[in-house]
C-alpha positions in Angstrom: 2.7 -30.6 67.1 1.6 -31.8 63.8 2.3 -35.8 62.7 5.6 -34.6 61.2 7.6 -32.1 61.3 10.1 -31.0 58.3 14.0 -31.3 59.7 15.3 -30.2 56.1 13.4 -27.8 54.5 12.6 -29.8 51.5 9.7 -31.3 50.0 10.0 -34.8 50.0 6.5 -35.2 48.7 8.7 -34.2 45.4 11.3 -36.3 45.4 12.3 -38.6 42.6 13.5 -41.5 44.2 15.8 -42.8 41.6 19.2 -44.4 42.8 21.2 -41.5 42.7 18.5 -39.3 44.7 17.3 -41.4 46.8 20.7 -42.0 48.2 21.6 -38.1 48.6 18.1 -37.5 49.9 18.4 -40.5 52.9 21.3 -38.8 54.0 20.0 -34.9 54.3 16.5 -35.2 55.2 15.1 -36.1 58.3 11.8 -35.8 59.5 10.7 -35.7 63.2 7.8 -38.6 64.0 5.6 -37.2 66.6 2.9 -39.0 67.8 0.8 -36.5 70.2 -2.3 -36.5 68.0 -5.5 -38.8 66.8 -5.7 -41.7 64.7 -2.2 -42.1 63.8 -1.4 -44.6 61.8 0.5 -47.6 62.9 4.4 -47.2 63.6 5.2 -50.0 60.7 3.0 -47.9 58.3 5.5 -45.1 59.0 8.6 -46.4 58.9 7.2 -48.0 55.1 6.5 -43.8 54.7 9.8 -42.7 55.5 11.4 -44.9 52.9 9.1 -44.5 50.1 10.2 -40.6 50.6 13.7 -41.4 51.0 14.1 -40.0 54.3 17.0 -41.4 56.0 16.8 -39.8 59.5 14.5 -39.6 62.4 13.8 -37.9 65.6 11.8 -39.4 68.0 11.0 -37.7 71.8 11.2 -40.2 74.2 11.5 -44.2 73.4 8.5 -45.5 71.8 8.6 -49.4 71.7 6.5 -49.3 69.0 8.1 -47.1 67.0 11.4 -48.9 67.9 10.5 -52.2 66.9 9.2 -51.1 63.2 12.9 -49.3 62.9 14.2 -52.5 63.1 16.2 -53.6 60.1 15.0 -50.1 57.9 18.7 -48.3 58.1 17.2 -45.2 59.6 19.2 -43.0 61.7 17.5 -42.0 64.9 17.9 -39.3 67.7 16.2 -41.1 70.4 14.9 -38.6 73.2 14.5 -38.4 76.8 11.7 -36.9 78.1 12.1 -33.6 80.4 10.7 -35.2 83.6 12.9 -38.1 83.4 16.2 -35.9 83.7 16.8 -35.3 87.7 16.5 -39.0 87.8 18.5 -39.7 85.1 21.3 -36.8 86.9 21.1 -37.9 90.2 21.8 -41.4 89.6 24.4 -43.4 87.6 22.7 -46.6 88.2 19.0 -45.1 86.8 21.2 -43.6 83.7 22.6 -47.1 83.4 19.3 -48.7 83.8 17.3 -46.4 81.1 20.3 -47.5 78.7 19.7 -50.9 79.1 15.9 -51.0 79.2 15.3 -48.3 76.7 18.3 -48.4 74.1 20.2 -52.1 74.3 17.5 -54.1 73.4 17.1 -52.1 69.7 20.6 -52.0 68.6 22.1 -52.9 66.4 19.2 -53.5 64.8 17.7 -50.1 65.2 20.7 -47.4 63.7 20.4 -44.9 67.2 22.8 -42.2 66.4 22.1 -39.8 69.7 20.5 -39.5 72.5 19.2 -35.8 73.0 18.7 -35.4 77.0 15.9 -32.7 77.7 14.0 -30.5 74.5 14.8 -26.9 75.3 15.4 -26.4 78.8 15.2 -22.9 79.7 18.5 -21.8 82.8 15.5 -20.3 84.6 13.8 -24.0 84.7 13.9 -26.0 88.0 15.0 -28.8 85.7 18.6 -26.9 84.1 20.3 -28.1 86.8 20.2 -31.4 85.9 20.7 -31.5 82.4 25.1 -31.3 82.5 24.6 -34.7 84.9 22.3 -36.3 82.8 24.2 -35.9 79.7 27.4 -37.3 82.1 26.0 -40.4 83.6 24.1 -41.0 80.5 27.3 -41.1 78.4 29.2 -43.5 81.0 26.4 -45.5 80.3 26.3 -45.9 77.0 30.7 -46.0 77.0 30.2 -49.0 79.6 28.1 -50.9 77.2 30.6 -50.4 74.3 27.8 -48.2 72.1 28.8 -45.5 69.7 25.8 -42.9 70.4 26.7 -39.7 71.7 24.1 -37.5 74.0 23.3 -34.5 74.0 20.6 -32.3 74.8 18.2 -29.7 72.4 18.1 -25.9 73.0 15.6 -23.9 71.4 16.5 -19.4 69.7 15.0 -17.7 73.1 18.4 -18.3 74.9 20.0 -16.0 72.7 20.3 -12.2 73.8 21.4 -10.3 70.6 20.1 -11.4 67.5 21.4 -9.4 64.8 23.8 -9.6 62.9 24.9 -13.0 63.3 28.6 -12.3 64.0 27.5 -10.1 66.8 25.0 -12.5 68.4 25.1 -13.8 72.0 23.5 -15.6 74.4 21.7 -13.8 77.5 23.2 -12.9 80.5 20.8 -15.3 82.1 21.7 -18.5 79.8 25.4 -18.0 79.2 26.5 -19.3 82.2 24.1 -22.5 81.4 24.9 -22.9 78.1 29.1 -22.6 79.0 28.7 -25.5 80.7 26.4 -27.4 78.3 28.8 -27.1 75.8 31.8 -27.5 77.7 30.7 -31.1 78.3 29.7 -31.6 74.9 33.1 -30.6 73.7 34.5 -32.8 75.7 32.4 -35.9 74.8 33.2 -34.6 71.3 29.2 -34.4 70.9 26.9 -32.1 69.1 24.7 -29.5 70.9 21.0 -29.6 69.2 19.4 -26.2 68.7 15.2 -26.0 67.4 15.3 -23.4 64.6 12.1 -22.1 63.6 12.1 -18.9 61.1 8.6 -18.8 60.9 8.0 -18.1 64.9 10.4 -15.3 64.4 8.8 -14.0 61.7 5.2 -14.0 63.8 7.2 -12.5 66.5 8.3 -9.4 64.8 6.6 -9.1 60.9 7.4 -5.4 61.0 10.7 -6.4 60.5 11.0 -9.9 59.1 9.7 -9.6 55.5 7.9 -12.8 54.9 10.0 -13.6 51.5 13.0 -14.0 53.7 11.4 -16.1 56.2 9.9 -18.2 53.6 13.2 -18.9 51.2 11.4 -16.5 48.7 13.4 -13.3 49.1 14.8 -12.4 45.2 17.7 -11.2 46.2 20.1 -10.8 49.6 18.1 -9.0 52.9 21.3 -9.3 55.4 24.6 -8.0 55.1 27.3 -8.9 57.7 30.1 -8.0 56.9 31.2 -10.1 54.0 28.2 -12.4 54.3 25.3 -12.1 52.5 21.8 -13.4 53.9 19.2 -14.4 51.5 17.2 -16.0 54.0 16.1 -16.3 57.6 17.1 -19.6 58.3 20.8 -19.5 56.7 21.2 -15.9 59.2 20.0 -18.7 62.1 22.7 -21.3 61.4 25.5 -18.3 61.6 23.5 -17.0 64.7 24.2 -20.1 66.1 28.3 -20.8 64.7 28.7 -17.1 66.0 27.3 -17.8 69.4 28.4 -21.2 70.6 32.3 -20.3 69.1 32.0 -17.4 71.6 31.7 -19.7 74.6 34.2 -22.2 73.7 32.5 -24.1 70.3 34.8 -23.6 68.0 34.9 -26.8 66.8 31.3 -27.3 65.8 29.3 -26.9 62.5 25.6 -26.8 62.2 23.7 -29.4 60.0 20.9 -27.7 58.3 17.5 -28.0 59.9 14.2 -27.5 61.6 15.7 -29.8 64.0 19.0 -28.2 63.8 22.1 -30.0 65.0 25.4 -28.6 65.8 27.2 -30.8 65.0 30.9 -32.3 64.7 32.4 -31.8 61.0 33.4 -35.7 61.0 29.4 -36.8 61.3 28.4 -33.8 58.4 30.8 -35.0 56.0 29.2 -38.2 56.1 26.2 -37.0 55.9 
């Protein structure tokens, strides 16, 4: 993965970050801060990055200290994230749930701004690991409720769950992840949490470019490329988001909006109208 990843497709190298923009910006762009690469720079020098680009959100993939401690005080929103192997521990144990929260989220608030907790990164329902991600979310969310926090947790799916594609009113997840998912969002509904989905147009494009013109995947396309219905579809990644509102609604998420980005979030209309 490169250092960072875009969550909004913007370019923040652009911004102008007078008072009126800089404040709009903090709150729509995120940028993920991964860290699997060579000679990073220090996590204070980042943190000093994302506010001279007026980037107000951050996604992190499993609990850096480092990173962590420079967030103190800097006002950015963070998904924190739990790493993949962690989550049959995490499901088969309230008390390791409880102890993760207190080792890996209490000490930072609320000096670091921890928004969610995303359990897994796009578990597939033919992993050994899908059966614990619905426990994981549970006893991770008692844990955070027992110690009074406001986070919610989730977890983040990625597009190759989804069976039908196109249009986006007729999409649907497979046969093989609709069960999984139904319960996924079942208990997200009821935690009134969002569900995280990974969006990327441009690995659709590679994956069929006979198809995909590369104007649309790129934001380019002149005119509109999609018709559904009344909807019109000037680009790949606005068809996505509908994929998306179209699918989960089919499975009992009809009460969930999608925030734009790389790192998409479904997400409760309450948190996007802030935002």
């Amino acid at each position: 993965m490169d250092f960072f990843s875009s969550w909004i497709y913007t370019n923040t190298s652009t911004l102008a970050c007078d008072f009126e923009i800089a404040f709009k910006a903090r709150q729509s762009i995120g940028v993920i801060y991964g860290t699997v690469a060579d000679d990073l720079p220090p996590a204070i020098e980042v943190i000093a990055l994302y506010n001279t680009n007026c980037i107000g959100k951050m996604r992190i993939f499993y609990t850096n200290q480092a990173t962590l401690q420079a967030l103190k005080g800097s006002n950015i929103e963070v998904i924190v994230g739990v790493v993949n192997d962690d989550l049959q521990g995490l499901a088969s144990s309230p008390a390791a749930a409880n102890t993760w929260v207190q080792t890996n989220i209490i000490p930072y608030v609320p000096d670091v701004k921890i928004s969610y907790i995303a359990a897994g990164n796009e578990i597939k329902p033919s992993d050994p690991l899908a059966q614990y991600v619905e426990l994981a979310i549970h006893n991770l969310n008692n844990a955070i409720t027992g110690s009074n926090l406001q986070i919610k947790v989730s977890t983040a799916i990625d597009m190759s769950l989804l069976g039908k594609h196109y249009p986006p009113s007729a999409c649907s997840f497979s046969d093989s992840a609709s069960s999984y998912m139904k319960t996924i969002v079942r208990i997200l509904v009821n935690a009134n949490a969002p569900l995280f989905a990974n969006v990327y147009p441009y690995f659709a494009y590679i994956g069929d470019p006979t198809d995909i013109m590369l104007e649309y995947a790129l934001f380019t396309s002149p005119g509109v490329v999609v018709q559904d219905g009344n909807l019109e579809y000037q680009n790949l990644f606005d068809a996505s988001v509908d994929v998306l509102y179209s699918t989960v609604e089919k499975i009992g998420g009809a009460n969930m909006i999608y925030c734009n980005g790389e790192w998409l979030a479904i997400i409760w209309k309450w948190w996007c109208s802030n935002s």
